[in-house]
N, CA and C atoms as an extended XYZ file, in Angstrom:
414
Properties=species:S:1:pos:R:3:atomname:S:1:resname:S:1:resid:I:1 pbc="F F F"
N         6.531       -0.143       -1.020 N   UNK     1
C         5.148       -0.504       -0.898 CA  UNK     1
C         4.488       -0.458       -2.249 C   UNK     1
N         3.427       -0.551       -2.344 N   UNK     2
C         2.364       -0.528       -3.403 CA  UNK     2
C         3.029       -1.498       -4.321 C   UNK     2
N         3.019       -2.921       -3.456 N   UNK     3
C         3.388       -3.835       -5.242 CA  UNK     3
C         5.046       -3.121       -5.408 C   UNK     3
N         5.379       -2.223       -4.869 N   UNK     4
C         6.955       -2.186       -5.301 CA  UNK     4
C         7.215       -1.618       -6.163 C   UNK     4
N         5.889       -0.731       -6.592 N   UNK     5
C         5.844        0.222       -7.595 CA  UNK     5
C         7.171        1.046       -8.213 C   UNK     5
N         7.595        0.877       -9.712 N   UNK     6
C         8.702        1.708       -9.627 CA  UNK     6
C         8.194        3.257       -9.828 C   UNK     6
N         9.072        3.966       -9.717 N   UNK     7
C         9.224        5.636      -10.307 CA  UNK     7
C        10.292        6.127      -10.906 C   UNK     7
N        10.288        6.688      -11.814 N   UNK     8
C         8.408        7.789      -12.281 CA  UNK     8
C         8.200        6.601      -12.982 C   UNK     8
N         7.075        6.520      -12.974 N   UNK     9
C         5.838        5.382      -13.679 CA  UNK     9
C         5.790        5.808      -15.271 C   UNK     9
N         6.008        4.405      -15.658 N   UNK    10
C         5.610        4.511      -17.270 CA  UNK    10
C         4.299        5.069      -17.138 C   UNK    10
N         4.017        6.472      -18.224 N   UNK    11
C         2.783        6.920      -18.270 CA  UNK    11
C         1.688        5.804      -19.052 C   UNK    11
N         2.374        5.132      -19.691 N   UNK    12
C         0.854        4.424      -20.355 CA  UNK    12
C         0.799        3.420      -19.828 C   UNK    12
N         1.443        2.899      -18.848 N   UNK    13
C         1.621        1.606      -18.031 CA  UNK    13
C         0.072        2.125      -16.941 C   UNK    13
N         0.399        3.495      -16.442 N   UNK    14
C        -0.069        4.460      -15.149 CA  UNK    14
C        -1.442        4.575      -15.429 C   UNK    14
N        -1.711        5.096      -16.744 N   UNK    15
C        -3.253        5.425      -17.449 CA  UNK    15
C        -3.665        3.698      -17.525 C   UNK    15
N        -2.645        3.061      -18.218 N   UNK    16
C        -3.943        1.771      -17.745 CA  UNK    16
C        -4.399        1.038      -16.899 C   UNK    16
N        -3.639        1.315      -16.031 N   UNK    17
C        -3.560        0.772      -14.287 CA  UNK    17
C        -4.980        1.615      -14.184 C   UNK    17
N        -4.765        2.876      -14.358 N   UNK    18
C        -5.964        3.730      -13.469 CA  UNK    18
C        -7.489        3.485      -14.464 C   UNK    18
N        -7.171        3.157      -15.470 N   UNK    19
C        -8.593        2.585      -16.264 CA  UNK    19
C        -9.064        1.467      -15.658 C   UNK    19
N        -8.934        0.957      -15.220 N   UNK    20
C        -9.137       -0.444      -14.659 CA  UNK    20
C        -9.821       -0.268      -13.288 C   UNK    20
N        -9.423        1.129      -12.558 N   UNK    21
C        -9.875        1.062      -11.075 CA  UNK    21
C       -11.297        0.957      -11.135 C   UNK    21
N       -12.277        1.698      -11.524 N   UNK    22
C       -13.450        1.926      -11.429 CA  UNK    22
C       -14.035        0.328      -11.458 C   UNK    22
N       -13.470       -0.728      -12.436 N   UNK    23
C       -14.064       -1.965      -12.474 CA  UNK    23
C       -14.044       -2.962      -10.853 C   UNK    23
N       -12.259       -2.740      -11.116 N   UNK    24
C       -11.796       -3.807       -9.460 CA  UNK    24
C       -12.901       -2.704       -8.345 C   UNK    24
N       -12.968       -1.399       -8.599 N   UNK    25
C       -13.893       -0.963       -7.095 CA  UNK    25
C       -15.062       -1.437       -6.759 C   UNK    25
N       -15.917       -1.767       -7.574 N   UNK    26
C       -17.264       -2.317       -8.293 CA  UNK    26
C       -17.227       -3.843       -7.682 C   UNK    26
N       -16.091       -4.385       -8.208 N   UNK    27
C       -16.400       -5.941       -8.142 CA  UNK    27
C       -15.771       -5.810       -6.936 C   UNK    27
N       -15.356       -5.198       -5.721 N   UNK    28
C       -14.678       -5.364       -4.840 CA  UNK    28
C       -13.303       -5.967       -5.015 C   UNK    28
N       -12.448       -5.887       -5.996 N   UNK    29
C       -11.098       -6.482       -5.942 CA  UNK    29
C       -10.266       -5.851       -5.359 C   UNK    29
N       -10.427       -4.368       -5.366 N   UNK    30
C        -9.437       -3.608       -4.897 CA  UNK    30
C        -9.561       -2.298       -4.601 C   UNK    30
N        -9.559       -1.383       -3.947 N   UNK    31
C        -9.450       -0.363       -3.610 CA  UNK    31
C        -8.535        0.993       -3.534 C   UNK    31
N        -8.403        1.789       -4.714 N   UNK    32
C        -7.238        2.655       -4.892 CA  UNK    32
C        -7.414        4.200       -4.588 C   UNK    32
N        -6.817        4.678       -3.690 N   UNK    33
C        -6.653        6.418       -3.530 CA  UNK    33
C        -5.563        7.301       -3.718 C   UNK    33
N        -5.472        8.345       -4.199 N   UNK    34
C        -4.457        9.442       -4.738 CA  UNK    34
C        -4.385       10.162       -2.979 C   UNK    34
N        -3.266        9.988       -3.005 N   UNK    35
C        -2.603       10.907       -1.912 CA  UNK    35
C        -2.472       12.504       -2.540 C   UNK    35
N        -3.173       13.625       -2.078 N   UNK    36
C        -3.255       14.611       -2.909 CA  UNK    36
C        -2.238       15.687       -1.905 C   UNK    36
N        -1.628       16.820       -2.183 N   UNK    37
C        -1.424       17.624       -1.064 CA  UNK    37
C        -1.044       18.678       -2.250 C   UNK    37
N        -1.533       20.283       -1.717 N   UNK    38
C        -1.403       21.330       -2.282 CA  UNK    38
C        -2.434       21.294       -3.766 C   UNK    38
N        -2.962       20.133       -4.283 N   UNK    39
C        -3.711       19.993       -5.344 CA  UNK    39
C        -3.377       19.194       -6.197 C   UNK    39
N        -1.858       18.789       -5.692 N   UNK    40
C        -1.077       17.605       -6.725 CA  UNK    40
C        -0.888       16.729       -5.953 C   UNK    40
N        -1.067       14.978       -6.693 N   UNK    41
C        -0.899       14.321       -6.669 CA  UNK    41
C         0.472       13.800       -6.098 C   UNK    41
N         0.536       13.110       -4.486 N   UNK    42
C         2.093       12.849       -4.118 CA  UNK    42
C         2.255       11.565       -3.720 C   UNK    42
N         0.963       10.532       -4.154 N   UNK    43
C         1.271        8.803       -3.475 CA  UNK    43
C        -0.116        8.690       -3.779 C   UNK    43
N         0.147        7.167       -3.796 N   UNK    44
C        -1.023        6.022       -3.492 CA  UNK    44
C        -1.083        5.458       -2.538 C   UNK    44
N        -2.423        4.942       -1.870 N   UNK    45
C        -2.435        3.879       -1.354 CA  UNK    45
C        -3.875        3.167       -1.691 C   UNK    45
N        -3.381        1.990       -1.229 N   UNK    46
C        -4.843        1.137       -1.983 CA  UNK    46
C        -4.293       -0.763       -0.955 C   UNK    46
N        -5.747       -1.613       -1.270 N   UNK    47
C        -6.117       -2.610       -0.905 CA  UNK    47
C        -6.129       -3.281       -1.826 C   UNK    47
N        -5.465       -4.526       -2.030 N   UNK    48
C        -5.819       -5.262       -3.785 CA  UNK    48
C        -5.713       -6.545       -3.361 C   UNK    48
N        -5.517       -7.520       -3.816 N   UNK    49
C        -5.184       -8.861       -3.718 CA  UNK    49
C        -6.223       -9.185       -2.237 C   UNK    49
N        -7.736       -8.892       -2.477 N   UNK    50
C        -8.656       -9.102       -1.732 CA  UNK    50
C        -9.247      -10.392       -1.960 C   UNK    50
N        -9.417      -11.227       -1.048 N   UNK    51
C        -9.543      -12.622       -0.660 CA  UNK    51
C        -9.943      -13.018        0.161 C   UNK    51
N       -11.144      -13.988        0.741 N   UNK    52
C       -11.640      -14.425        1.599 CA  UNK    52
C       -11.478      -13.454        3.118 C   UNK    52
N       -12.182      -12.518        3.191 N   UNK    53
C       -11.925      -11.600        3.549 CA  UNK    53
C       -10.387      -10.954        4.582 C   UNK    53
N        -9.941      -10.900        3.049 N   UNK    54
C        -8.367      -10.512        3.412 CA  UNK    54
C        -7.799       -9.777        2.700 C   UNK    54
N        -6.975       -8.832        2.897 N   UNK    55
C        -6.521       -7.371        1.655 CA  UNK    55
C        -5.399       -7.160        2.240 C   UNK    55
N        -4.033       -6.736        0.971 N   UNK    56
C        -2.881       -6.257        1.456 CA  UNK    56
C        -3.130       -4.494        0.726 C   UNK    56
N        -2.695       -3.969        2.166 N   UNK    57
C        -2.553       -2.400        2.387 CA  UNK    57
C        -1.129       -2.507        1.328 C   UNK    57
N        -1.298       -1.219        0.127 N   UNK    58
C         0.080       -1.470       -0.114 CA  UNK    58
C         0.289        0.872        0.028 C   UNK    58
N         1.224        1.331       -0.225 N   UNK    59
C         1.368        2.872        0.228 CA  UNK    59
C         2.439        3.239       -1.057 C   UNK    59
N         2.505        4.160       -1.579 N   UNK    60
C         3.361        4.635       -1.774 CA  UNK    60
C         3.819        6.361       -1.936 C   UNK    60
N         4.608        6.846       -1.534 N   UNK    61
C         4.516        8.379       -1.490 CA  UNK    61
C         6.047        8.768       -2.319 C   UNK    61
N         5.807        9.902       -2.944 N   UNK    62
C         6.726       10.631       -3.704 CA  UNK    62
C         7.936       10.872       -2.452 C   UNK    62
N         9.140       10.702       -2.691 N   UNK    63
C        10.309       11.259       -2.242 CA  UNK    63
C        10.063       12.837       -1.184 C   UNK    63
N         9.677       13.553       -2.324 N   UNK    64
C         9.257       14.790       -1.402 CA  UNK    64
C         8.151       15.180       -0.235 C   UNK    64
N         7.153       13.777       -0.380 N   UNK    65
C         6.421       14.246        0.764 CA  UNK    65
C         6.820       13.563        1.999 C   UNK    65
N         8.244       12.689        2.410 N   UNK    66
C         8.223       11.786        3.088 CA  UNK    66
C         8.946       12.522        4.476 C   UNK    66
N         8.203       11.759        5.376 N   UNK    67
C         8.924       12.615        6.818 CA  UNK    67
C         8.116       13.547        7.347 C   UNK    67
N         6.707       13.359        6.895 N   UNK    68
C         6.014       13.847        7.507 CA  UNK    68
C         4.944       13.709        7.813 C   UNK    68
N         4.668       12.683        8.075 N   UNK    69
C         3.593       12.180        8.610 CA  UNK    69
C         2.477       11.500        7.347 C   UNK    69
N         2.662       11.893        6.405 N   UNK    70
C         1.729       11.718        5.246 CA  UNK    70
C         1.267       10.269        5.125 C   UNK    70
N         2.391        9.117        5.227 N   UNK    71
C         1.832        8.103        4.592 CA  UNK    71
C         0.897        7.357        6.375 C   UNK    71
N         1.468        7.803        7.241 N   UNK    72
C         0.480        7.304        8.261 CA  UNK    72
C        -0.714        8.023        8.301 C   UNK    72
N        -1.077        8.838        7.979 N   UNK    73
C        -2.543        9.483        7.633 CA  UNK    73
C        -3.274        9.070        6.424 C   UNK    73
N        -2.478        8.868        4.945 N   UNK    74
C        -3.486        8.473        4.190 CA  UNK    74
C        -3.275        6.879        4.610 C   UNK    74
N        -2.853        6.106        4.809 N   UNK    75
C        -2.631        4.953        5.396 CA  UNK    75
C        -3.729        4.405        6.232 C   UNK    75
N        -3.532        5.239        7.446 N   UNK    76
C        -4.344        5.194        8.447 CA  UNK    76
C        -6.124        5.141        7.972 C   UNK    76
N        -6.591        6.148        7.009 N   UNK    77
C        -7.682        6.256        6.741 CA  UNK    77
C        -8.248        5.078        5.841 C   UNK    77
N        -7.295        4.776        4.505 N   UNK    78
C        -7.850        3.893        3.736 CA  UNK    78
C        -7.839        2.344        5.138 C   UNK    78
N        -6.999        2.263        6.407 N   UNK    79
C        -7.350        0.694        7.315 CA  UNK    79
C        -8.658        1.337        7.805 C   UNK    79
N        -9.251        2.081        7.981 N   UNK    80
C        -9.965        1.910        8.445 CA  UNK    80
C       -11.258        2.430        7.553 C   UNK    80
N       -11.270        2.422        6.176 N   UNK    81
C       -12.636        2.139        5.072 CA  UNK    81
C       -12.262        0.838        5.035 C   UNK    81
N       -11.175        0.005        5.197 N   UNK    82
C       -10.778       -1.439        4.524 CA  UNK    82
C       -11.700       -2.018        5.543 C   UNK    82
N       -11.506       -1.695        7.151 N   UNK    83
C       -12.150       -2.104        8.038 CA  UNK    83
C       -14.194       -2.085        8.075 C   UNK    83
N       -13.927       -0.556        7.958 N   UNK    84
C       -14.915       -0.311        8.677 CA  UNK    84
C       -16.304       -0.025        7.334 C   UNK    84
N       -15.903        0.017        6.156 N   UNK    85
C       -17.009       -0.088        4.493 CA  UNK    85
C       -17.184       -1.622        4.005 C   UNK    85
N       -15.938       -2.324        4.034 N   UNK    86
C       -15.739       -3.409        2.974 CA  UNK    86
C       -16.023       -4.607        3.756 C   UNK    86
N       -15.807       -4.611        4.786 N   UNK    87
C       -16.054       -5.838        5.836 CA  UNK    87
C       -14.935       -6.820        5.884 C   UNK    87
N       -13.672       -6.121        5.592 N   UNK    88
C       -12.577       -7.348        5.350 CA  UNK    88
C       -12.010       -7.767        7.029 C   UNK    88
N       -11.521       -8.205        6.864 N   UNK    89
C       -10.768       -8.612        8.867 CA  UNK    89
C        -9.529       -8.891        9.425 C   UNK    89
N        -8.738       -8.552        7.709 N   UNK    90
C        -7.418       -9.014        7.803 CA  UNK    90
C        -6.967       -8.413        6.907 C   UNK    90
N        -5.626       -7.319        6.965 N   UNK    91
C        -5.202       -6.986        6.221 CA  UNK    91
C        -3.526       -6.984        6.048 C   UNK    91
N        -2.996       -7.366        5.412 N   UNK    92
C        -1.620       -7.735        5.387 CA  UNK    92
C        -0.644       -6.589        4.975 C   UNK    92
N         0.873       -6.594        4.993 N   UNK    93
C         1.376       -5.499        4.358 CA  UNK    93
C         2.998       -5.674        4.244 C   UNK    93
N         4.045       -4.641        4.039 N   UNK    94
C         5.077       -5.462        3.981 CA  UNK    94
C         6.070       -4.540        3.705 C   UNK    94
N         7.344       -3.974        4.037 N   UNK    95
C         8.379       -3.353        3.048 CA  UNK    95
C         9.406       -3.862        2.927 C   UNK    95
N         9.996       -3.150        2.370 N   UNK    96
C        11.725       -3.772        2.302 CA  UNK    96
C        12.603       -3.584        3.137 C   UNK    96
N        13.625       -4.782        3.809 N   UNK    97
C        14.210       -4.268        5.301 CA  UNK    97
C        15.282       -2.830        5.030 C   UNK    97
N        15.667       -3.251        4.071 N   UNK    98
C        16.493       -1.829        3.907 CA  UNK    98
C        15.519       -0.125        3.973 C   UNK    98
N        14.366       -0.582        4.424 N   UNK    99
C        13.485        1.365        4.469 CA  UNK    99
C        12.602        0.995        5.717 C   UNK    99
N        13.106        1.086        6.693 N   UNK   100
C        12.618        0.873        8.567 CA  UNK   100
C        11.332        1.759        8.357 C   UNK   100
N        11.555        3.373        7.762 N   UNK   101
C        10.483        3.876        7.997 CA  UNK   101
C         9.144        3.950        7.193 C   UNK   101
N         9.423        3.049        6.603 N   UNK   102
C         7.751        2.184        6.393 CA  UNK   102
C         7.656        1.316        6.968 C   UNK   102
N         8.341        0.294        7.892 N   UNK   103
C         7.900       -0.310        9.122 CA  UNK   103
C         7.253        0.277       10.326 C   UNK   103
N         7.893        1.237       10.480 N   UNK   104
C         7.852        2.564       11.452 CA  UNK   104
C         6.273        2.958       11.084 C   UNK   104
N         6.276        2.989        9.939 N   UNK   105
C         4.633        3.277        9.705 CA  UNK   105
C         3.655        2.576        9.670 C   UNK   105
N         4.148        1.051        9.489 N   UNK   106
C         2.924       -0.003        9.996 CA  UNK   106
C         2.789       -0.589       11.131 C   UNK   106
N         3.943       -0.404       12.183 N   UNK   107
C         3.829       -0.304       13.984 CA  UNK   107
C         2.833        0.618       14.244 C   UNK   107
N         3.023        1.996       13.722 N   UNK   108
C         2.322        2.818       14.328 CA  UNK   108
C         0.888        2.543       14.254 C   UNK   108
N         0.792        1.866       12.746 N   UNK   109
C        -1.287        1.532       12.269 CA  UNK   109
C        -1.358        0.411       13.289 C   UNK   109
N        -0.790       -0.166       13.847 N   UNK   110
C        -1.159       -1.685       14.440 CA  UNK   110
C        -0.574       -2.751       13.622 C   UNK   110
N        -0.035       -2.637       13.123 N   UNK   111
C         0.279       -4.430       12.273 CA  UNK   111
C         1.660       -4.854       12.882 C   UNK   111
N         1.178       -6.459       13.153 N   UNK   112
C         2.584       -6.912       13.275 CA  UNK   112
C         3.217       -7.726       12.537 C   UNK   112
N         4.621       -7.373       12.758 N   UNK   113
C         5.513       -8.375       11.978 CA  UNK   113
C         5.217      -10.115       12.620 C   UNK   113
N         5.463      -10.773       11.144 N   UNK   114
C         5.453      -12.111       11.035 CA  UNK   114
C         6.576      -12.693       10.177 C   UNK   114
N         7.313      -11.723        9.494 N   UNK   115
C         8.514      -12.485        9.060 CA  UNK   115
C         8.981      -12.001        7.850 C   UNK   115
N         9.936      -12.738        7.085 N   UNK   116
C        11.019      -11.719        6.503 CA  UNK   116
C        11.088      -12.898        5.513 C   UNK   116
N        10.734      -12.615        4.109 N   UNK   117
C        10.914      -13.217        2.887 CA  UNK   117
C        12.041      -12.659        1.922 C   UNK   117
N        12.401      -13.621        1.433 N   UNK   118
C        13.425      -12.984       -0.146 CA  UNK   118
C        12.066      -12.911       -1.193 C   UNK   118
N        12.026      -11.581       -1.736 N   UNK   119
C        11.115      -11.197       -3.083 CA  UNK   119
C        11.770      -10.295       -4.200 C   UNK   119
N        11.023      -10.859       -5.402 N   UNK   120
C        12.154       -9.861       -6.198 CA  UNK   120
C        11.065       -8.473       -6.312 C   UNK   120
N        12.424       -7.498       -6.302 N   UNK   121
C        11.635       -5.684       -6.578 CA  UNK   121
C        11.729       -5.932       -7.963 C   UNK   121
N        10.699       -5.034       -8.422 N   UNK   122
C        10.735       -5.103       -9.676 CA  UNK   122
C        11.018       -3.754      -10.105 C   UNK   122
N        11.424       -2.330       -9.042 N   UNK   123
C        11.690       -1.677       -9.773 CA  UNK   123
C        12.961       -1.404       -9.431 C   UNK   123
N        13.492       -2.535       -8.189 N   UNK   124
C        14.980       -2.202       -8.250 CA  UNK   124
C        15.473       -3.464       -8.733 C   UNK   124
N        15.149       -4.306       -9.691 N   UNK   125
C        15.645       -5.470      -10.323 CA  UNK   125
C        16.079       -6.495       -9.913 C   UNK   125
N        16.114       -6.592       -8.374 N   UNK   126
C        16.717       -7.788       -8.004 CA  UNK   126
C        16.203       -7.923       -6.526 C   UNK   126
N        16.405       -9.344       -5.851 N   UNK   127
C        15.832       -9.634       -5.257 CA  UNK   127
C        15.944       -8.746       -3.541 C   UNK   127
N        15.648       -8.753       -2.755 N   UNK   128
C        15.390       -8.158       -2.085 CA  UNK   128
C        14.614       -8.543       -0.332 C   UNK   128
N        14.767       -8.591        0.584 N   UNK   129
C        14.321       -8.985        2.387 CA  UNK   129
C        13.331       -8.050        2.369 C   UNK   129
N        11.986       -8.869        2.361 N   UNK   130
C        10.912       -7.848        2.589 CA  UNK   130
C        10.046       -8.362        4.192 C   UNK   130
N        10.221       -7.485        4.853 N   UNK   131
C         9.526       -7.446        6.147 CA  UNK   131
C         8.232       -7.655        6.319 C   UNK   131
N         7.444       -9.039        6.571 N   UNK   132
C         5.877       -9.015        6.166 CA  UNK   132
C         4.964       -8.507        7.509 C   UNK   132
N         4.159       -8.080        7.616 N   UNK   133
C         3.077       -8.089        8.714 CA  UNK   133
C         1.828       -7.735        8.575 C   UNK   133
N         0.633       -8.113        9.774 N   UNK   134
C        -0.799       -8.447        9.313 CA  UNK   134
C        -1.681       -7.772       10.430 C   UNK   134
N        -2.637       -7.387       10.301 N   UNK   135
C        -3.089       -6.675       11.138 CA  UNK   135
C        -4.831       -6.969       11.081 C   UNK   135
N        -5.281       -7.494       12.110 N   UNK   136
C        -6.131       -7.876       12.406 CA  UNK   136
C        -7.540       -6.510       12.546 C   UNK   136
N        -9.005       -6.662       11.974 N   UNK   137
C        -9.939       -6.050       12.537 CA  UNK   137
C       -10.088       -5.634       13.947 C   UNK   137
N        -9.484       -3.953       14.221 N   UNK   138
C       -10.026       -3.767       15.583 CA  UNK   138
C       -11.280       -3.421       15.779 C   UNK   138
């Protein structure tokens, strides 16, 4: 998720990504949150590629927090500021078929699958079956 984010993140790649948020929040382009637990930082999730009122949910969580519920809770909360602050009505999303349980986690928010593209990962270098689905304003 998240754009396909690799890890660990180039730090000056990371700092300029996060300089930038305060602008896209402002102009409405995009929407980014720190998954926090214990006081440290363990994932993102965020709304970007916002369009005629339409946004892809993208998630991503550290190795160690996974399996527990985490990314369907911060998940869950940012669909429904996407929904229920920004006024969008459509939000899209997507993983790679090889990791079910981030599918597993966008069944559970409501989104459904619509289909299965070849895309290239960019942090595993090559191309890749990514599972798409969209989830409508409840």
């Amino acid at each position: 998720m998240l754009r396909m984010a690799s890890f660990p993140p180039d730090r000056q790649a990371t700092f300029d990504w996060f300089a930038d948020h305060e602008r896209e929040w402002s102009a409405g382009e995009a929407y980014r949150f720190a998954v926090e637990l214990g006081g440290r930082m363990v994932g993102l999730v965020d709304v970007d590629e916002i369009k005629d009122g339409e946004g892809d949910l993208g998630y991503w969580l550290d190795r160690a927090a996974w399996g527990r519920g985490y990314a369907f809770e911060a998940a869950n909360a940012v669909v429904r500021f996407a929904f229920g602050e920004t006024g969008l009505s459509t939000l899209k999303s997507g993983h790679a078929a090889d990791n079910p349980a981030s599918g597993r986690v966008l069944a559970k928010l409501g989104f459904v699958p619509v289909d299965i593209v070849e895309r290239f990962s960019r942090p595993r270098g090559e191309t890749i079956q990514q599972c798409r689905y969209v989830l409508a304003c409840r």
